[in-house]
C-alpha positions in Angstrom: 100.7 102.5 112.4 103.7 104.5 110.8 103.8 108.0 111.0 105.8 110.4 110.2 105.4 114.1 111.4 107.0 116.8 110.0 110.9 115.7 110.1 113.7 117.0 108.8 116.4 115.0 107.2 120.5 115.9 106.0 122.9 113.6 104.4 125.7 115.5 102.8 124.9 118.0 100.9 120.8 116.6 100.3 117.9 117.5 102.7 114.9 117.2 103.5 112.1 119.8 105.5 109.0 118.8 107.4 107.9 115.6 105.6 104.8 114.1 106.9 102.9 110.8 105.9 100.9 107.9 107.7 100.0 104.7 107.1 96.7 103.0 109.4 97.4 100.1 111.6 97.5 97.4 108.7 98.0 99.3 105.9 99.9 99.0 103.2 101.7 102.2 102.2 103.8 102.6 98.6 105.7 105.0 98.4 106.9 106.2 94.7 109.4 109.3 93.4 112.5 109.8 91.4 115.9 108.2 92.1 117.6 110.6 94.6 114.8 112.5 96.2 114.9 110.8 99.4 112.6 107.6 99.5 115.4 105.8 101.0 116.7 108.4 103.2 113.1 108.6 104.9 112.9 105.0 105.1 116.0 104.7 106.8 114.8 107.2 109.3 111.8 104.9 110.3 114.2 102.2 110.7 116.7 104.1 113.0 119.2 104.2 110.3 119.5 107.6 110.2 118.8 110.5 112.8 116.3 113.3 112.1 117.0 117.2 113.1 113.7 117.6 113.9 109.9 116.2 114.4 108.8 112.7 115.1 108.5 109.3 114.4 105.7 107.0 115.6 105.5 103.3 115.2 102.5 101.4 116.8 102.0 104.4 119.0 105.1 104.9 120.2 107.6 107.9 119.7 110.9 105.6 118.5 112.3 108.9 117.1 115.6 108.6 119.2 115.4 104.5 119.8 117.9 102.4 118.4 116.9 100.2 115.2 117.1 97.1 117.4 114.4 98.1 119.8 111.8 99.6 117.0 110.4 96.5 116.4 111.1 96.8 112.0 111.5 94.4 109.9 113.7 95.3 106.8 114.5 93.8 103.4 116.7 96.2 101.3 117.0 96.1 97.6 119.4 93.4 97.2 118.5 91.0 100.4 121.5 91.5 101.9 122.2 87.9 103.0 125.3 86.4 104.1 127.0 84.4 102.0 128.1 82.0 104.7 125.2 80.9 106.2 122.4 78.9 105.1 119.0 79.7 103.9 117.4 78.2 108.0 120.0 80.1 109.5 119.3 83.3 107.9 115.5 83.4 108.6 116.2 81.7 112.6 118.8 84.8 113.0 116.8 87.2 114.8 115.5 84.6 116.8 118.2 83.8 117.9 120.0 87.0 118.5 116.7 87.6 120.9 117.8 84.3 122.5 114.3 82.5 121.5 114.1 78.6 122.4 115.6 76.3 119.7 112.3 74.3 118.9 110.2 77.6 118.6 112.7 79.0 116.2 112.4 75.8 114.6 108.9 75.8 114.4 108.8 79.6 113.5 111.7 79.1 110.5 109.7 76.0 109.3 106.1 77.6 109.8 107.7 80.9 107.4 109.6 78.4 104.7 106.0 76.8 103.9 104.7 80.5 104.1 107.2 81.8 101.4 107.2 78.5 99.4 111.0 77.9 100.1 111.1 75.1 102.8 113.3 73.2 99.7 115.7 76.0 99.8 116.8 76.1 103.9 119.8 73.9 103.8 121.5 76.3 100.9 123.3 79.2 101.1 122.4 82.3 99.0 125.0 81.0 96.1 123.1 80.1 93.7 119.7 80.9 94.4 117.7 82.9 92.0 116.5 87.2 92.3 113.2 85.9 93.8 114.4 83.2 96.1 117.1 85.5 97.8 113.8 88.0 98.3 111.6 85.4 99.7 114.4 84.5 102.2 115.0 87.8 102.8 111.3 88.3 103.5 111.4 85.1 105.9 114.4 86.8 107.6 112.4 90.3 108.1 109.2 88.2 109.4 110.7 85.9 111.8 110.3 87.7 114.6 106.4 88.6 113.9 107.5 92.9 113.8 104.6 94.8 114.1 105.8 97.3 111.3 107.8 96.2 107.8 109.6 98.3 105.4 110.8 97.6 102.1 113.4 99.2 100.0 112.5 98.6 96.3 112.4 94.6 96.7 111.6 93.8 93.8 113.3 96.0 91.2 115.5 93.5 90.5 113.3 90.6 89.4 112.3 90.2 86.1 108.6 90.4 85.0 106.7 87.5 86.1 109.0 87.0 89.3 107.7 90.2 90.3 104.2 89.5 89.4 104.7 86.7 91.9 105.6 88.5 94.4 103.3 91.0 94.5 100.7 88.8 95.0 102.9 86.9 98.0 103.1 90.7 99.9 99.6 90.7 99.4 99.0 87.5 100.8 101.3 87.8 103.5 99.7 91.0 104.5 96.2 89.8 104.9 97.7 86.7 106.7 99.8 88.6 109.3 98.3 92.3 109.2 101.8 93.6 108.9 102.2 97.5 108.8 104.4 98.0 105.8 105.6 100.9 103.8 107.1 99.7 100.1 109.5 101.9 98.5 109.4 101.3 94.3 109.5 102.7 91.1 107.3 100.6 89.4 103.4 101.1 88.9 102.3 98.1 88.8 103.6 97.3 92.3 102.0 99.8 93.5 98.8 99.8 92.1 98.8 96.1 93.3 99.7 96.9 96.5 99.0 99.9 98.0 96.2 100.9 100.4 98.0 104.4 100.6 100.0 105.5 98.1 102.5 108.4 98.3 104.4 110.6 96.2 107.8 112.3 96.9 108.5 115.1 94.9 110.3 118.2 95.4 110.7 117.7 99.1 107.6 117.0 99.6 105.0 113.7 100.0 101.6 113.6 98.5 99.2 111.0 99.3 98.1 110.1 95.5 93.9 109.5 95.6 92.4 106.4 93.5 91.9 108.7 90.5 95.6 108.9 89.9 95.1 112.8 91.6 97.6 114.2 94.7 95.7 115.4 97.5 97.4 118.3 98.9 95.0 118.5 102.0 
């Protein structure tokens, strides 16, 4: 479960008042507005990113409003992967693994187990030179996975990838929720993602969410 409850946000000069929204235990949450009005901004609150002035964030049942990223339990693939450069595709997706001092044959198992998951077990001796939009995402997927978080978010992942790369991924996040039962919340422009996607799907606009009903309608209750 994600929820947010009525928190305020400030970066610089931008803010935001009592924003609210909630995604069920296994839900998939999408959440759509305009460049600049503050998908990220909440999104990076969930994570621990970023500090609220006021109200609460819940994740699995647990207030993490003043925890440290490393201890909420998120997995996180920004827009552009973020890998590093240096390091191969196995050692990207074992990282947090081994950073939470995992044994070497489970992370083995784990990074291997995720490769044939994502459809990249080709790609883990390479570095990110090289590879194309939707390999770096897949690897960046494995990377967010590997440690089996309870909650995912995902800033605009796919934006990016051309047509049918993003087609293919679509169906991948849908496949990996069913498979895993993930709690995620997708931040994207595009309707087709969400429409794919999204069990709940919310609207940011004017400093405030809306969940948007099947009809295409907002429901302001």
């Amino acid at each position: 479960m994600i929820a947010v409850d009525g928190i305020s946000l400030r970066a610089g000069d931008f803010r935001l008042d009592d924003v609210s929204l909630r995604v069920p235990t296994g839900g998939y949450g999408v959440l759509m507005g305009k460049t600049g009005s503050g998908k990220t901004t909440i999104l990076e609150s969930i994570i621990g990113l970023r500090s609220v002035a006021k109200g609460k964030i819940w994740l699995c049942d647990r207030d993490v409003t003043n925890l440290k990223p490393a201890v909420r339990g998120v997995g996180f693939v920004p827009q552009d992967g973020a890998l590093f450069s240096k390091m191969t595709v196995e050692q990207q997706m074992a990282l947090a693994l081994v950073v939470r001092r995992v044994p070497r044959d489970e992370v083995r198992r784990r990074v291997e187990e995720l490769a044939e998951l994502l459809q990249i077990p080709d790609l883990l001796p390479r570095k990110p030179h090289g590879l194309s939009g939707g390999e770096r995402q897949r690897v960046a997927l494995g990377r967010a996975l590997s440690f089996r978080p309870r909650v995912l978010c995902l800033d605009e992942p796919l934006s990016a990838l051309d047509e049918e790369t993003r087609h293919q991924m679509c169906d991948l996040l849908d496949d990996i929720r069913k498979r895993t039962g993930v709690t995620t919340l997708h931040i994207t422009h595009n309707v087709h993602e969400a429409e794919t996607l999204a069990d709940c799907l919310f609207r940011l606009e004017g400093g405030r969410i809306e969940m948007v009903t099947t009809d295409g309608t907002q429901d302001h209750g």
